[in-house]
N, C-alpha and C positions, 0 to 999 in steps of 0.2 A: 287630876283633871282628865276625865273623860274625853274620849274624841267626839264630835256629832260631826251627823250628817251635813252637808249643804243641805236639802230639803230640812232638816230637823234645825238651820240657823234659821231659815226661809220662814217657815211658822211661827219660831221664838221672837224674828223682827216683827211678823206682823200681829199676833196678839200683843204683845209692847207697845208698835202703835196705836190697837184700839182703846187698850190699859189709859193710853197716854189722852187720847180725844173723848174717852167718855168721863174722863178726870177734870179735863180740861171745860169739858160744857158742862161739869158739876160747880166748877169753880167761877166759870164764865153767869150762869144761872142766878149764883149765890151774892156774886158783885154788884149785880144790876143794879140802880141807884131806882129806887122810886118816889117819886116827887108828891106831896100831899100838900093838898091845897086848904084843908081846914082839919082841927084835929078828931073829925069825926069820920074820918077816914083811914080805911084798914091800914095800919105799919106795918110792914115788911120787916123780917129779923132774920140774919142770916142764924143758920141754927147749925152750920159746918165751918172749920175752921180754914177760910179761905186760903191763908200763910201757908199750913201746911200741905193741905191740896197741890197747891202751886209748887212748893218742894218738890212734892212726889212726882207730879207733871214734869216739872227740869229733872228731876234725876231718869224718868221714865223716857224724856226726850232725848239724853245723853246716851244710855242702853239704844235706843232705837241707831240714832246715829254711828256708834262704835260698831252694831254690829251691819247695818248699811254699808259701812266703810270696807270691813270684812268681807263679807261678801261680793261686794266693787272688785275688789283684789283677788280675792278666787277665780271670777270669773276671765280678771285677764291673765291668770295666770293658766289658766284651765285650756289644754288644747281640745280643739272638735277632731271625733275621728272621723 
């Protein structure tokens, strides 16, 4: 296990949370319901598998969080000179 930087946790949180919200308005996108009023009207088909999207999303949201927490914790631990 390598040591990082606080700056190199700082980057790994925040690309995990854009990982996490452009996953999430993939899966958000994909759920939309659309309502068809006759069948001559375009059908909508999700063509990604929502289920798992949504996994990667919680697990990417757990990552974001644990390492949040971490960093929480440095910082009070961390004296100013």
């Amino acid at each position: 296990d390598l040591r990082q930087t606080i700056s190199d946790a700082i980057a790994k949180r925040d690309v995990t949370g854009k990982k996490r919200d452009y996953l999430a308005a993939i899966a958000d996108a994909a759920s939309t319901r659309q309502d068809r009023y006759s069948k001559s009207e375009v059908k909508f088909v999700a063509t990604v598998s929502i289920a798992q999207i949504q996994k990667q999303v919680d697990q990417l949201s757990k990552e974001f969080r644990e390492l949040d927490t971490r960093l929480q914790e440095l910082n009070w631990q961390t004296e100013l000179v």
